[in-house]
Structures are given as C-alpha cells and as structure tokens.
C-alpha positions in Angstrom: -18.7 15.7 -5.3 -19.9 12.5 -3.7 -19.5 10.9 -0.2 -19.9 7.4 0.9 -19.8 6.8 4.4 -19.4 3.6 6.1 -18.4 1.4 8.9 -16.5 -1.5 7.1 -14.3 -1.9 3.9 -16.8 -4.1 2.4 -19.5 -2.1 2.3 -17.1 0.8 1.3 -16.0 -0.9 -1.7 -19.7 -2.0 -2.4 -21.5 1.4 -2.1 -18.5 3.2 -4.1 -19.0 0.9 -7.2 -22.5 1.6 -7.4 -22.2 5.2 -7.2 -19.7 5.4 -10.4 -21.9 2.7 -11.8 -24.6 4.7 -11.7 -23.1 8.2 -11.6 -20.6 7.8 -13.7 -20.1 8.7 -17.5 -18.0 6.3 -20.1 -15.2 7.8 -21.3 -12.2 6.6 -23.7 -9.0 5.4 -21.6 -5.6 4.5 -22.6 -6.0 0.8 -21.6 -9.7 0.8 -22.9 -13.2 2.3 -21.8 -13.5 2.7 -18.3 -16.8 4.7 -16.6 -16.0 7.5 -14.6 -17.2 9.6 -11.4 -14.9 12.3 -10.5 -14.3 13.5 -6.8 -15.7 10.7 -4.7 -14.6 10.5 -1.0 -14.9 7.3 0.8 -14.9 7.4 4.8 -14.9 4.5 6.4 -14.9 4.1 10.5 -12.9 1.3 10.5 -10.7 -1.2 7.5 -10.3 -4.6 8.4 -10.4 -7.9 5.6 -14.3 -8.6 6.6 -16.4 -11.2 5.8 -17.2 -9.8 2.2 -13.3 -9.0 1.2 -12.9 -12.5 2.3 -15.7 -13.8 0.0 -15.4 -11.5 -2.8 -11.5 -9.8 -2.9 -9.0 -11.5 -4.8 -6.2 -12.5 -1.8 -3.2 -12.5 -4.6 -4.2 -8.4 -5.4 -4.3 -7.9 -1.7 -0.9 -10.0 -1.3 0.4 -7.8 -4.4 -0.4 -4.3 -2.5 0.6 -5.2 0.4 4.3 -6.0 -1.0 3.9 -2.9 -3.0 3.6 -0.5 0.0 6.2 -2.5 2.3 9.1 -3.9 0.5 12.0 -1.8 -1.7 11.6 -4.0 -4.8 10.5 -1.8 -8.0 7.6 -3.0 -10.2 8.7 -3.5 -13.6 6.5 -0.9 -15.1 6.2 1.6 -13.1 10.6 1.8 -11.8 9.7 2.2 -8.5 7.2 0.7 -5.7 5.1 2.8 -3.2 7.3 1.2 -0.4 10.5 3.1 -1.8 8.7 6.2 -1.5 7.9 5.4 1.8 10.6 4.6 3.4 13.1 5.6 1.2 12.5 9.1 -0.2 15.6 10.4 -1.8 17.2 9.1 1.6 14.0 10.4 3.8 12.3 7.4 5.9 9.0 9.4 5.2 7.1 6.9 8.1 9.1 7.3 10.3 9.9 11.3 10.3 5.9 11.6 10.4 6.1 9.9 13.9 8.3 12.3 14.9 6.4 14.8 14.1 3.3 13.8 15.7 5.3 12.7 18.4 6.7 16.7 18.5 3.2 17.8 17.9 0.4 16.5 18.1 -1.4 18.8 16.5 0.8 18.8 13.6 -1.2 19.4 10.1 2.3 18.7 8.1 2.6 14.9 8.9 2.0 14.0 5.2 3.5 11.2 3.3 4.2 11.9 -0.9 4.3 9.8 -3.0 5.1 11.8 -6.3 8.0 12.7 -8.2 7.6 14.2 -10.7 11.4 14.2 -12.1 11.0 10.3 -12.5 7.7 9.1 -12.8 7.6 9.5 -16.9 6.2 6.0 -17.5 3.6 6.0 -14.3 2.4 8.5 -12.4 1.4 7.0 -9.0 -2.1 7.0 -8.5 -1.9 7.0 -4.9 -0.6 11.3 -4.7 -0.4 11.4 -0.7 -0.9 10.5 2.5 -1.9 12.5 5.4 -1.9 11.9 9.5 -4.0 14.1 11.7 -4.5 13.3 15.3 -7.4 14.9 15.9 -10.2 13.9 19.2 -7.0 11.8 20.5 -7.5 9.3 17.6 -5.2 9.3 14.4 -7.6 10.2 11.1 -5.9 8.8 8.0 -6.6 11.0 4.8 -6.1 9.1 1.2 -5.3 11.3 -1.7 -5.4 9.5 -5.3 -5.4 11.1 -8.6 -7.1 7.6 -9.7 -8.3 4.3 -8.5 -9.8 1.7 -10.1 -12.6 1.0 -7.6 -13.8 -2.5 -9.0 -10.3 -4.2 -8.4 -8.1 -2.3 -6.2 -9.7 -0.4 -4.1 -9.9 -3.0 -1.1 -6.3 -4.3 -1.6 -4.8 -0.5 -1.3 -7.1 0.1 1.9 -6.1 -2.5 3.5 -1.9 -1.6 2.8 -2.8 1.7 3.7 -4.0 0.9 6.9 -1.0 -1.1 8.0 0.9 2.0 7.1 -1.6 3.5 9.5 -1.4 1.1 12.5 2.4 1.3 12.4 1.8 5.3 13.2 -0.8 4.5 15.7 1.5 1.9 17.5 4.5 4.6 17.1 3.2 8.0 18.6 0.7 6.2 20.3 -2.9 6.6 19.5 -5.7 4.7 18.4 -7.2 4.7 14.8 -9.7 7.4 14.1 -11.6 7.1 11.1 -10.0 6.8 7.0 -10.8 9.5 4.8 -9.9 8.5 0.8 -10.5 11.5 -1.6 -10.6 9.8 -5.0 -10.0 12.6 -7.8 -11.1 9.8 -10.6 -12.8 6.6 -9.4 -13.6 4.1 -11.8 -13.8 0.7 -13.0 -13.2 -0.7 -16.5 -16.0 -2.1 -18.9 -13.8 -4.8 -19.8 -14.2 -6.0 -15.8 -18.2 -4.9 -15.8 -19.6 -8.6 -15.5 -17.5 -9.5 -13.5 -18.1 -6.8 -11.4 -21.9 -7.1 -11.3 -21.4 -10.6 -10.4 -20.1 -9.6 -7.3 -22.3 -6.5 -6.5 -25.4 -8.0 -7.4 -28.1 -6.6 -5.0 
C-alpha cells in the first residue's frame, strides 16, 4: 500500500504518477501495456482546478467527466453514465437519499453512493465502485473507491466531478468539506501516453 498526501489536486495528480512510475510494474492490458501500482490512496485537503490543472489538464476530459457524473445520457460503450447511477438507481435518487441520511444522522457510516451493477455492466465494469460520505470533526470526508484509474489522464477530471457531487452534500445537510480520501485498487497509466506524460511531469 502507498499513500500520497496533499493539499491540492495538482500536486495529487503529480505525486501519484510518479509513484506508479516508479513503483509500478508493466503488465499486458486489454487496450495495450499499461504500468501498474496496486492499492494507492490519494488524500487531498482540498480539490479545486488550480493553477497546474489549468496549465496541464485537458478542459474537454474535465468537460467530458463532469457531464458523465451529472447528466442521464448513456455513453455509447459503456450503456449507462455514472450520473444514471446517481441519481437514478433503479428509481433511487442515490444523492439525495444520502442527505437524508446524514441529515437523520450525522454520524451515519451507511451514506454510501454505488455505482455497480453487476446484472448489467457486461461490456464495462465502472471503474469508479463507490462513494462514501462521513461527517466526521463537523466536516464532510469524501472517500473514493475505484477498482481502476488511469492516473495520467483521468484522474483530475474525475476529482474534480466527484467533488461537485460532494459540495452538493455539503450545501444539503449542511457542513463544510473535510478532506477526500480516493482508494485506487489499480492505478495506472498507459505506455502508449508515457511521453506525453513525462512532458508534463518533468521535474
């Protein structure tokens, strides 16, 4: 296991590529060869598009993930987007019946958003598994569960989504943000994007 702790987004995304860059061991992947670190967790005090996203993040991914987790319109691959699971879970507004819970308790350790089902997802599996809302200190932690993430290109654009999903809760129940916890099962990055990647991490 591996932690990275941080203040910002950009030098969460920064110091997580270099540990699977340098941690990490190349292994055969269906879309090509990608180099692994297994069980990373990322904590980051606070997620905002700073100046390095801004320099260095591509604003059409980050467009692209935020429409994924908020609108009802299924990506062609995959049959479904992360927003239907959301708020539409087999009927369930998932947001919205973890502010109630909170708001019931707010000790709560069941507010937890899924994202998996495993009667449909045949042709994708979401890599995002789960998300879980603690309020904890009177501030709302934010824990991140994903079976994979491809840490050179998406990691930024889904922590910034995730933490709109979090500042609707925070605004909801209310409390302020506490800190973003993202356990990462398999973090990567794909040797196909390495140059590209070291262009941009360069020390």
């Amino acid at each position: 296991m591996e932690i990275v702790r941080t203040k910002t987004l950009g030098s969460a995304w920064k110091k997580s590529f270099y540990k699977v860059y340098q941690q990490g061991n190349i292994i055969d992947d269906d879309k090509g060869k990608i180099k692994e670190l297994l069980d990373l967790f990322v904590i980051i005090q606070n997620i905002e598009e700073d100046s390095f996203i801004k320099k260095h993040g591509d604003e059409q991914s980050i467009k692209w993930m935020k429409n994924n987790f908020e609108k009802k319109i299924p990506i062609d691959d995959w049959g479904y987007c992360y927003g239907q699971r959301i708020y539409d879970f087999l009927g369930i507004n998932q947001l919205k019946s973890t502010v109630e819970r909170l708001k019931k308790n707010p000790y709560s350790k069941s507010a937890t958003i899924s994202l998996m089902m495993a009667h449909k997802d045949k042709e994708h599996v979401p890599c995002l598994v789960a998300l879980d809302f603690k309020i904890r200190k009177c501030k709302l932690i934010t824990t991140v569960f994903l079976r994979s993430q491809d840490i050179g290109k998406k990691f930024y654009a889904d922590a910034l989504a995730i933490k709109n999903i979090a500042n609707k809760i925070s605004k909801e129940i209310p409390s302020p943000l506490g800190e973003f916890v993202f356990f990462i099962k398999s973090a990567h990055f794909y040797i196909s994007d390495l140059e590209r990647l070291e262009k941009i991490f360069k020390p």
